[in-house]
C-alpha positions as CSV (number, residue, x, y, z in Angstrom):
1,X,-22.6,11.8,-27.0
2,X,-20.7,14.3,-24.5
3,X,-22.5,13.5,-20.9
4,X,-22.2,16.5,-18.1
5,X,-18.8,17.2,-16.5
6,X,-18.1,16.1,-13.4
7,X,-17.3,19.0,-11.1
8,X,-14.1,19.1,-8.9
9,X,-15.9,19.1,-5.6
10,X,-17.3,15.4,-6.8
11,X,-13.6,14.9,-7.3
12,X,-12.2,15.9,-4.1
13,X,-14.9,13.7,-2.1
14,X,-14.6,10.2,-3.7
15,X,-16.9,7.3,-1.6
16,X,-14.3,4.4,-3.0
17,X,-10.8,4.2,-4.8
18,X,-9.5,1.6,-6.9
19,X,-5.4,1.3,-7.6
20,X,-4.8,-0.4,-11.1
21,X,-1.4,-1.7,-10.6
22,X,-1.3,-2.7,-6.5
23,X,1.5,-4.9,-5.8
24,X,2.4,-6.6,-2.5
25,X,4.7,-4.8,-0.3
26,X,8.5,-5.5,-1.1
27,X,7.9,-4.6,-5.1
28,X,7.0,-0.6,-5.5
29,X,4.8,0.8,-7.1
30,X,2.9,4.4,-6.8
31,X,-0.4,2.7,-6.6
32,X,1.2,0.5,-3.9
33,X,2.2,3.8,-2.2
34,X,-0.9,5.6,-2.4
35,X,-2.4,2.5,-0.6
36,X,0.1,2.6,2.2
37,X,-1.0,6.4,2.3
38,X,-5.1,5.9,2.2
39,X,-4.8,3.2,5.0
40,X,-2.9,5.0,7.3
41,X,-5.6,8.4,6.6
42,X,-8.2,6.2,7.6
43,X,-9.9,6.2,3.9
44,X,-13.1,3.5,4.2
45,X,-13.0,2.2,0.8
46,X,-10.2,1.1,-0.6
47,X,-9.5,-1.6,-4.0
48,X,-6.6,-2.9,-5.0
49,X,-6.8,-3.9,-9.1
50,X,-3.8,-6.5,-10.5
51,X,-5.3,-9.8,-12.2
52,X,-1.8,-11.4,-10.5
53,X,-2.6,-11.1,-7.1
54,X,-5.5,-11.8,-4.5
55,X,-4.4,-9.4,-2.0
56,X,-2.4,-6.5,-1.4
57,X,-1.1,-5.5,1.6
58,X,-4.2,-7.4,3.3
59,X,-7.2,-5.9,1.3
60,X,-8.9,-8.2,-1.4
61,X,-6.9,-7.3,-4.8
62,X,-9.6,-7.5,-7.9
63,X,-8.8,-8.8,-11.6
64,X,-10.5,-5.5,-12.7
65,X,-12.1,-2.2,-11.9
66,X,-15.4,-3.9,-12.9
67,X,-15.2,-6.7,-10.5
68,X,-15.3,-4.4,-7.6
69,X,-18.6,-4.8,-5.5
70,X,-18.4,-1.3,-3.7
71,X,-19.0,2.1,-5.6
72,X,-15.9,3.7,-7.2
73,X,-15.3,7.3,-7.9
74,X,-11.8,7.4,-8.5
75,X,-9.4,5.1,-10.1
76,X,-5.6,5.8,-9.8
77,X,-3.7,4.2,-12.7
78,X,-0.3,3.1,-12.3
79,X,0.4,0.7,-15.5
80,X,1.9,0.8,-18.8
81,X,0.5,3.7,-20.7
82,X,-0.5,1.1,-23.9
83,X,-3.0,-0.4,-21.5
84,X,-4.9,2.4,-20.2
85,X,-7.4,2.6,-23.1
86,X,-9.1,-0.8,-22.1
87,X,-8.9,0.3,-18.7
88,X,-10.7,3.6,-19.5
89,X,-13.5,1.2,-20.8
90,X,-13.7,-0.5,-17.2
91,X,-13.8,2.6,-15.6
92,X,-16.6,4.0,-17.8
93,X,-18.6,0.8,-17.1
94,X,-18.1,1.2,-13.3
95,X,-19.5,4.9,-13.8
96,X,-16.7,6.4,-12.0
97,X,-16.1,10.1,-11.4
98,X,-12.5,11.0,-12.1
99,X,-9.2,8.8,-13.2
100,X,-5.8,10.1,-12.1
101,X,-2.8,9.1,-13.6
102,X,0.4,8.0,-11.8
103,X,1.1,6.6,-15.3
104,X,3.6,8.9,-17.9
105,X,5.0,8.2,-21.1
106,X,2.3,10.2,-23.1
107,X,3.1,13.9,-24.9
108,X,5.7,14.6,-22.4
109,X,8.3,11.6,-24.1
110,X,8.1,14.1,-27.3
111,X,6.7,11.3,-29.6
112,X,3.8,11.9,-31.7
113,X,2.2,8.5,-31.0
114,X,2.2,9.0,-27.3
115,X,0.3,12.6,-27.9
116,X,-2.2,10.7,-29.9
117,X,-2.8,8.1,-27.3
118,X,-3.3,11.3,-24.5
119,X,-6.2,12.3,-26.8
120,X,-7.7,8.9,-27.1
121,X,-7.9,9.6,-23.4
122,X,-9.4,12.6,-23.3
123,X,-12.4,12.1,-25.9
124,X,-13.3,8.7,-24.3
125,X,-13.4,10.3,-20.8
126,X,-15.9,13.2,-22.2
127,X,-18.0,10.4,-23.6
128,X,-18.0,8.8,-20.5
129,X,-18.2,11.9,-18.4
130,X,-15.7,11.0,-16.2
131,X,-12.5,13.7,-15.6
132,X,-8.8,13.0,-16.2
133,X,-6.2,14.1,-13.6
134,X,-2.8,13.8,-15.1
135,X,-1.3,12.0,-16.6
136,X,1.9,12.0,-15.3
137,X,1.2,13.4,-12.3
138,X,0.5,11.9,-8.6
139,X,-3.1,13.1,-8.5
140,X,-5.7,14.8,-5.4
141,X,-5.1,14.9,-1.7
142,X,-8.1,16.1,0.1
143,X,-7.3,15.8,4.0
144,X,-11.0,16.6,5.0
145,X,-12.2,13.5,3.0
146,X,-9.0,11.5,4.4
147,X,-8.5,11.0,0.3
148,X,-4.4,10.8,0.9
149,X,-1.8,9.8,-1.7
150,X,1.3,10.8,-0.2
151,X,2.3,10.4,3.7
152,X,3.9,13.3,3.4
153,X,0.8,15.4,3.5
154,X,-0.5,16.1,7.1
155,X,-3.7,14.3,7.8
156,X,-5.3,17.8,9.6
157,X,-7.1,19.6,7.3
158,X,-6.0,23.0,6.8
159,X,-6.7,26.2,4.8
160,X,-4.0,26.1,2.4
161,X,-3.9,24.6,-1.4
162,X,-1.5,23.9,-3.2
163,X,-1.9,22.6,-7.1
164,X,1.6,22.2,-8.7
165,X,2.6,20.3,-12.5
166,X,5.1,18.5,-10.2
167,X,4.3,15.4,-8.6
168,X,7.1,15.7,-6.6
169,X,6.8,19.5,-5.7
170,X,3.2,18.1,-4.7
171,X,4.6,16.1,-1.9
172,X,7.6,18.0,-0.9
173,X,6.1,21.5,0.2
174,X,3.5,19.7,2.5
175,X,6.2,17.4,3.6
176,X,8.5,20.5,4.4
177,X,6.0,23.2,5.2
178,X,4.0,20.7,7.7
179,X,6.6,21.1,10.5
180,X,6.4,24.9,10.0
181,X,2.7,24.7,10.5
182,X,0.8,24.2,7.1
183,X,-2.2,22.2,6.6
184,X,-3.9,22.0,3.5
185,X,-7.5,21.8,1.7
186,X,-6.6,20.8,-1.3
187,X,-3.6,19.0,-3.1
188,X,-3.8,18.6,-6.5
189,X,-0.7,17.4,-9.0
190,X,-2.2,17.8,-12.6
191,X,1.0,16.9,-14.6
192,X,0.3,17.3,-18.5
193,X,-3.0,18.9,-17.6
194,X,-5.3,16.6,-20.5
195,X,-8.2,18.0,-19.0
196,X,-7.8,19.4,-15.5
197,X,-6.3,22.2,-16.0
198,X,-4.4,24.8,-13.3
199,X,-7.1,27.6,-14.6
200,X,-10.1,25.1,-13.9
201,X,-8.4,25.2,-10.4
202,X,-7.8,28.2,-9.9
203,X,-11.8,28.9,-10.6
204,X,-12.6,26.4,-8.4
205,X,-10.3,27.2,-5.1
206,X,-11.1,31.2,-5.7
207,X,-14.6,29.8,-4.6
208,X,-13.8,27.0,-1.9
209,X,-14.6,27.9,1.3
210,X,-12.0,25.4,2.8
211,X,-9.0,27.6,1.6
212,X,-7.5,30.8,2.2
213,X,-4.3,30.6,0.2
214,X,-3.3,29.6,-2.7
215,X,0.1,28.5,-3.7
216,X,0.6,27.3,-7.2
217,X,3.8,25.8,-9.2
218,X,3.4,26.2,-12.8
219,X,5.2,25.4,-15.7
220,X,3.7,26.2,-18.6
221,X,-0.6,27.1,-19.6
222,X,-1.4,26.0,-22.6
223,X,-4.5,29.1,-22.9
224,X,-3.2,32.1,-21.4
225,X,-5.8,34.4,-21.9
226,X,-7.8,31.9,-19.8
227,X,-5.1,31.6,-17.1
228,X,-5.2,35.5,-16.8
229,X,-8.5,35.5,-16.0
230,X,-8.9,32.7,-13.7
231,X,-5.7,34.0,-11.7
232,X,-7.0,37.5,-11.6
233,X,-9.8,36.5,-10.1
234,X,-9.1,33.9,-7.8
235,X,-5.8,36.9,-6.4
236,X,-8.9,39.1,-6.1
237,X,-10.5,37.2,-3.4
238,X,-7.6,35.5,-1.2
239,X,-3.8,35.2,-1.8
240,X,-2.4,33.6,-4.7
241,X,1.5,32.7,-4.4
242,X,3.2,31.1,-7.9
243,X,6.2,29.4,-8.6
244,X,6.9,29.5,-12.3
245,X,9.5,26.5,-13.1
246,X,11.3,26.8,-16.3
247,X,13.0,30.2,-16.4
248,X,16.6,29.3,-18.0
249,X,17.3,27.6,-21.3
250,X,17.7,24.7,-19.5
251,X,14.9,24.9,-17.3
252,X,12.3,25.5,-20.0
253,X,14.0,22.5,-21.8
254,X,13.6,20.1,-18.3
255,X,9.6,21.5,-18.6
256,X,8.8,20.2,-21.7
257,X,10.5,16.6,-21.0
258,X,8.7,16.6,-17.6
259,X,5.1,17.8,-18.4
260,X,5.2,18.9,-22.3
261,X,4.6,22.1,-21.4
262,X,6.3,25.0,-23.5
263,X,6.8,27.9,-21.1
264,X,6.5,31.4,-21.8
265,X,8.7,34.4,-21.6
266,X,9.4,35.0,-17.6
267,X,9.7,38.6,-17.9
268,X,5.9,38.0,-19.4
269,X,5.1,35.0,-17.0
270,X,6.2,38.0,-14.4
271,X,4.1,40.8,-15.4
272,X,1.0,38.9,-16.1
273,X,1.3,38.0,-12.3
274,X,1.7,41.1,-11.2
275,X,-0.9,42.7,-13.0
276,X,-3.3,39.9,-11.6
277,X,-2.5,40.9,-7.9
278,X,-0.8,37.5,-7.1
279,X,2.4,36.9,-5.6
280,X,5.4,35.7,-8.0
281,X,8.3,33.9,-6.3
282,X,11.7,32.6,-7.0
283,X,11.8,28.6,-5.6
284,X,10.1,26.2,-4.3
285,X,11.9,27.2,-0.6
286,X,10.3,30.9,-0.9
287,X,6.9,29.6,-2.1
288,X,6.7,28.0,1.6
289,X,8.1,30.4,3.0
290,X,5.4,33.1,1.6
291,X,3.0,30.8,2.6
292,X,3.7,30.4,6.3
293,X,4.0,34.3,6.2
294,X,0.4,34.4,4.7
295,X,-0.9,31.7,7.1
296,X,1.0,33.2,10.6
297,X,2.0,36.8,10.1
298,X,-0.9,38.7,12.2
299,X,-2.2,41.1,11.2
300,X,-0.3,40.8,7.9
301,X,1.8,44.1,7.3
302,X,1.8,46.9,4.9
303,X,4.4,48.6,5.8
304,X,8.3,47.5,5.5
305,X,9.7,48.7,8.5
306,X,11.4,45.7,10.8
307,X,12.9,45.6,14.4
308,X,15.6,42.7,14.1
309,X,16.1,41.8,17.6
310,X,18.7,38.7,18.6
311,X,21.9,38.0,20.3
312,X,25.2,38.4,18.3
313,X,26.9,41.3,16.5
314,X,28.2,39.5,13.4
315,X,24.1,38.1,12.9
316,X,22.8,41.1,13.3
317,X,24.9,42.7,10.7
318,X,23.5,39.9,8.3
319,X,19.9,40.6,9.9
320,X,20.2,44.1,8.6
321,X,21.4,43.6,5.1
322,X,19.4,40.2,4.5
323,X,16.2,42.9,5.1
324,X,17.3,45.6,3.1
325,X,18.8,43.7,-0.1
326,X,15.3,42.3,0.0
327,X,13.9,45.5,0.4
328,X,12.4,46.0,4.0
329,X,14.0,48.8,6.2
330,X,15.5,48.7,9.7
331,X,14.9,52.0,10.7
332,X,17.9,53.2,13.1
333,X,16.1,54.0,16.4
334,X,15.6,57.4,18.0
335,X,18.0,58.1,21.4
336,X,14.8,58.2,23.1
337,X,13.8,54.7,21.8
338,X,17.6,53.6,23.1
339,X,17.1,54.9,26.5
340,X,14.3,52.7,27.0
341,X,16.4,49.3,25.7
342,X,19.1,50.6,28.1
343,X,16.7,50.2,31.4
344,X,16.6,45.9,30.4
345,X,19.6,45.4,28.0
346,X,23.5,45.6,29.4
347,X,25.6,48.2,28.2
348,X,28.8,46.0,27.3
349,X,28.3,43.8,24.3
350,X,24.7,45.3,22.8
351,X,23.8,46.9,19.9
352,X,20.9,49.6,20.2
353,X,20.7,51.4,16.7
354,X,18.3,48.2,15.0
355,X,19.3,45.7,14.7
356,X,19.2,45.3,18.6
357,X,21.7,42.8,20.2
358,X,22.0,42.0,23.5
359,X,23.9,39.5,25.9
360,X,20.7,38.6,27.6
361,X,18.2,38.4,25.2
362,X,17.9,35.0,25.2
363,X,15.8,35.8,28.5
364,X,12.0,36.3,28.3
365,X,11.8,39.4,30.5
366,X,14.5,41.3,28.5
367,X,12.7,39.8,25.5
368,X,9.2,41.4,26.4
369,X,10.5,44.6,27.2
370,X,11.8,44.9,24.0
371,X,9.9,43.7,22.1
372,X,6.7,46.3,23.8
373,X,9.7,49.0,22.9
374,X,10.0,48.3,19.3
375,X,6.5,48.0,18.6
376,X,5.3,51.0,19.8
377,X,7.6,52.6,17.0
378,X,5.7,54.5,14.6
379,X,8.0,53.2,11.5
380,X,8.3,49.5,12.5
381,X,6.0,47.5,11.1
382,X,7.1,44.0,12.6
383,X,9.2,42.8,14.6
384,X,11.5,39.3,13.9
385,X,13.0,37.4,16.6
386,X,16.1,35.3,15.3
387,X,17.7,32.1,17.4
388,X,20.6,29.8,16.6
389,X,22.7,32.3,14.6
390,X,25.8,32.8,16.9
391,X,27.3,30.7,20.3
392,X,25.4,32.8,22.5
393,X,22.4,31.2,21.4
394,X,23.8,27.7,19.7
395,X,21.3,24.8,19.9
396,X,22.3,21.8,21.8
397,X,25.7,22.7,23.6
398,X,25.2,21.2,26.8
399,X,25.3,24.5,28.9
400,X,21.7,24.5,29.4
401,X,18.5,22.9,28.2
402,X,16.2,25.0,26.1
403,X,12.9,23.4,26.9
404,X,12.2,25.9,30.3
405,X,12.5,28.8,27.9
406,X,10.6,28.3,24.8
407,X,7.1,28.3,26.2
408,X,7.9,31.5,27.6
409,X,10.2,33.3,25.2
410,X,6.9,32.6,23.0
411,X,4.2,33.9,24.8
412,X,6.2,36.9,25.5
413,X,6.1,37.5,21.7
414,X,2.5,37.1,22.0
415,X,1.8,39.5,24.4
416,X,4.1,41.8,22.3
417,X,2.3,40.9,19.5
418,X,-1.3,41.4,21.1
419,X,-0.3,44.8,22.6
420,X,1.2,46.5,19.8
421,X,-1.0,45.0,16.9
422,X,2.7,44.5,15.0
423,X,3.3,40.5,13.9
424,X,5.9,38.8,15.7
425,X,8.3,36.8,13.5
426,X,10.9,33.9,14.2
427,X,13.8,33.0,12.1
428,X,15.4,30.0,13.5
429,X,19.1,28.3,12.0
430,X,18.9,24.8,11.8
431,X,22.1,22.8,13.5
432,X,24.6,21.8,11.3
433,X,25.0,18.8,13.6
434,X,22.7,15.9,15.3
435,X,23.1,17.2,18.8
436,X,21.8,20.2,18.0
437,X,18.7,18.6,16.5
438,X,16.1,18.0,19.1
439,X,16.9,21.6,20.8
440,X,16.4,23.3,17.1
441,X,13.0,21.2,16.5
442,X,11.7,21.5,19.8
443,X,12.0,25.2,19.6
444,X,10.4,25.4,16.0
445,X,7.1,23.2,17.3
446,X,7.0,26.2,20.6
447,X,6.8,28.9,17.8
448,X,4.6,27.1,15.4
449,X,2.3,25.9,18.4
450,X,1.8,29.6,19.6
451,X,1.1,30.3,16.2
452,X,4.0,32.5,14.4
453,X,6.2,32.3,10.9
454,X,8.9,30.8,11.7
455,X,11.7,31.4,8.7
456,X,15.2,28.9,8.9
457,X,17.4,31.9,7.6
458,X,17.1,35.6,8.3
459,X,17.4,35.6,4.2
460,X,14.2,33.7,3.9
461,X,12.6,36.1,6.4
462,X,13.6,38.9,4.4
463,X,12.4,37.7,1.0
464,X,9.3,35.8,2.2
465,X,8.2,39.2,3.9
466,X,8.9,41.8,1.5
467,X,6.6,39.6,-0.9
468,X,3.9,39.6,1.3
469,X,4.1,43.3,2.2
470,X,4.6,43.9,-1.6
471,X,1.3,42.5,-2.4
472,X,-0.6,43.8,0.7
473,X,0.3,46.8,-0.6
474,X,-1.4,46.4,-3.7
C-alpha cells in the first residue's frame, strides 16, 4: 500500500544523515566526502554506515542504517548498486524521509537489468513513502539547514538555486560562482531523475520563499508537457536560467551514457524556453554569468544601450564589438556629451565616441565624473567598467599597489550607480600569471563586496547581459 509522499521541504531539512559506504580517510569515497563536507557546515547529526569499520573520521561508524540510535531522514548511498535493495529495506525500517544516491550503474549503463533494478527502487520507496534522489547523482545541499555535500558550496545561505542532472555541474557553478558573489537556497543533483524530477523542482522553487533565481542544467525530461508547465510557471514568478546539455550528435550521445536521458530537438528544447519566459543559455560559463547579472545588476535593465568605459584603445575596440555581436548597442555620444568627458579626461591618448578610453581612468575622480556623464544619457542603459585588459591597467606589475584604489574606484560606481538609477558593471581579466593573482582577486572581492556583476571577459559581459535584457524585455 502507497503511504503519502514526502514533500521536498521535509527533504531539504533533514534532523540526521546516515552515509552507507563511509571509509576512513586515506581511501575515497563520495560518502567519505560528503562527511568531510557536513562536519565542516556544522551539520549536528551525522552516521557513518560500513559493517568494516567502528569509526570514520572520528564519529562512531554503524553496521547498518537500523543500528543507528538517533532519528534519520536521509541516507546517502555510496555502494554497489546490487546491494541497494536490502539497504532500501533498512531505510524503510528506520522511517526515513528521502535516500539520495551517489551510487550509478542503473539505466544510464544501457543494460536492461540495471533499468529493472532502478524500478525495484522506485516501487519499494512509494511503499515505504520515502523519496529517491538520483541515482547517479550527488544529491541536496541546503546551506540554511547546514545539509552540505560538497565543500565547494558556500556555507552562507543565499537566494539562488541551482538543480542540475550533473553532479559535477552541481558542485562546479557554486564553486566558481561563490567568488563572484553567489550563495544559494537550494542545490539539488537529481541525476537519472527515478522519482525527483527537475519539474517537481521546478514547482517547488517557483514557491520557495528562500530563492529568487533559478538556474537549471538539463539534459533531457522524460514528460514534456509537464516540464512546460512547471517551467512556465515557475519563469512567471522569478527568473529561470537553463542550460540544456546535449545539443550535438555527440553531446546527446554523452547524455544518455551519463543520465539515460534521451534529449530533444534543441531548436524545440529552444522554443519551448522561450515561449515559457525563461532564459536559455549556451554553457555552463554563461549560466553563471546570467546569474550574477540577475543577482547584482540593479535595477536590472530593459534597454540595450551600454557606456563601455576603460583604459586602452585596442580593449575598447573589443569592448565595442563583444556588445554588439551579442546584441547591446554603444551608442556614439553626442559632441555635447564629449565636451563634458573633455573637462576630466586628457586630450592625448582618449577615446570619447563610446567606448570611452582614457590615460587616467584608472583614477576614481576621473572615474566618477564619467561615469555621472554617461548615465545621464537618455540611450544608455548601463554602464560597464573593464580592468586588466591592457598595460595601462595590468594586475600585479610592481609600479603600484592596487589595494588604495579599489575601495574607492567602487564606491564611485556606486554613487554613479545610485544617482543615475543605471547598474554599474565590472568586467575584470584574470592574470595569465601568479604575480598578477592576488591584485586580480583582491580587486574582484572590492567589486563583489560593494555588490556589482563582475564578468572575467568583456565577451561574457556582453552575452550574459543581452540575456538578461532579452528576458526583461519580455
Amino acid at each position: 500500500m502507497t503511504t503519502e509522499k514526502v514533500s521536498l521541504s521535509e527533504i531539504f531539512s533533514p534532523r540526521g544523515v546516515a552515509l552507507v559506504g563511509a571509509t576512513p580517510a586515506g581511501l575515497s569515497s563520495f560518502a567519505t566526502g560528503a562527511i568531510f563536507s557536513l562536519v565542516q557546515a556544522g551539520f549536528p547529526a551525522i552516521y557513518p554506515v560500513n559493517p568494516k569499520y567502528t569509526e570514520v573520521l572520528g564519529l562512531p561508524c554503524y553496521a547498518s542504517v537500523r543500528d543507528i540510535p538517533g532519528t534519520v531522514d536521509n541516507v546517502m548511498v555510496s555502494i554497489p548498486a546490487e546491494s541497494v535493495l536490502a539497504l532500501l529495506d533498512d531505510c524503510a525500517a528506520k522511517r526515513v524521509k528521502s535516500v539520495q544516491f551517489f551510487t550509478a550503474g542503473f539505466s544510464e549503463s544501457g543494460y536492461a537489468e540495471r533499468a529493472e533494478l532502478e524500478k525495484a527502487i522506485l516501487r519499494k520507496a512509494r511503499a515505504s513513502g520515502f523519496r529517491i534522489i538520483g541515482p547517479n547523482c550527488v544529491g541536496v545541499s541546503a546551506p540554511k539547514s547546514r545539509f552540505i555535500t560538497s565543500l565547494a558550496m558556500p556555507l552562507e545561505p543565499g537566494p539562488v538555486a541551482f538543480i542540475s542532472q550533473s553532479g559535477g555541474h552541481a558542485w562546479n557553478l557554486p564553486y566558481f560562482g561563490a567568488p563572484r558573489g553567489l550563495r544559494f537556497s537550494k542545490v539539488v543533483s537529481y541525476g537519472n531523475a527515478l522519482d525527483v524530477d527537475e519539474s517537481e523542482l521546478l514547482d517547488y522553487l517557483a514557491q520557495d520563499p528562500e530563492t529568487e533565481i533559478i538556474a537549471a542544467y538539463i539534459e533531457g525530461v522524460k514528460d514534456g508537457r509537464r516540464f512546460f508547465n512547471a517551467l512556465k510557471a515557475a519563469a512567471a514568478r522569478k527568473p529561470v536560467a537553463i542550460y540544456k546539455g546535449g545539443t550535438t550528435e555527440a553531446g546527446q550521445r554523452t547524455a544518455f551514457g551519463h543520465t539515460a536521458s534521451l534529449t530533444s530537438s534543441v531548436a524545440i528544447f529552444d522554443t519551448l524556453c522561450r515561449q515559457a519566459k525563461s532564459i536559455p543559455v549556451d554553457d555552463m560559463d554563461e549560466l553563471t554569468d546570467v546569474a550574477v547579472a540577475l543577482r547584482f545588476a540593479r535595477p536590472l535593465p530593459r534597454g540595450i544601450g551600454v557606456a563601455v568605459v576603460g583604459a586602452g584603445g585596442g580593449p575598447s575596440v573589443l569592448a565595442g564589438d563583444e556588445m554588439e555581436k551579442a546584441g547591446l548597442r554603444v551608442p556614439y555620444l553626442s559632441p555635447e556629451v564629449q565636451t563634458q568627458l573633455r573637462q576630466f579626461l586628457p586630450l592625448a591618448g582618449s577615446i570619447f565616441g563610446n567606448p570611452i578610453d582614457a590615460p587616467n581612468l584608472t583614477v576614481p575622480e576621473a572615474i566618477s565624473a564619467t561615469m555621472h556623464i554617461l548615465g545621464r544619457v537618455t540611450n544608455i542603459h548601463m554602464l560597464l567598467y573593464h580592468m586588466g585588459f591592457h598595460p595601462i591597467s595590468r594586475w600585479g606589475d610592481g609600479r603600484r599597489s592596487w589595494a588604495p584604489l579599489l575601495g574607492p574606484i567602487a564606491e564611485a560606481l556606486l554613487q554613479a550607480q545610485q544617482a543615475t538609477g543605471k547598474p554599474a558593471l565590472v568586467a575584470l581579466c584574470p592574470p595569465p600569471d601568479i604575480a598578477g593573482m592576488p591584485d586580480f582577486l583582491a580587486a574582484q572581492e572590492a567589486f563583489v563586496k560593494a555588490g556589482f556583476p563582475v564578468f572575467h571577459s568583456l565577451r561574457q559581459a556582453a552575452r550574459a547581459m543581452a540575456c538578461v535584457v532579452a528576458w526583461n524585455q519580455m
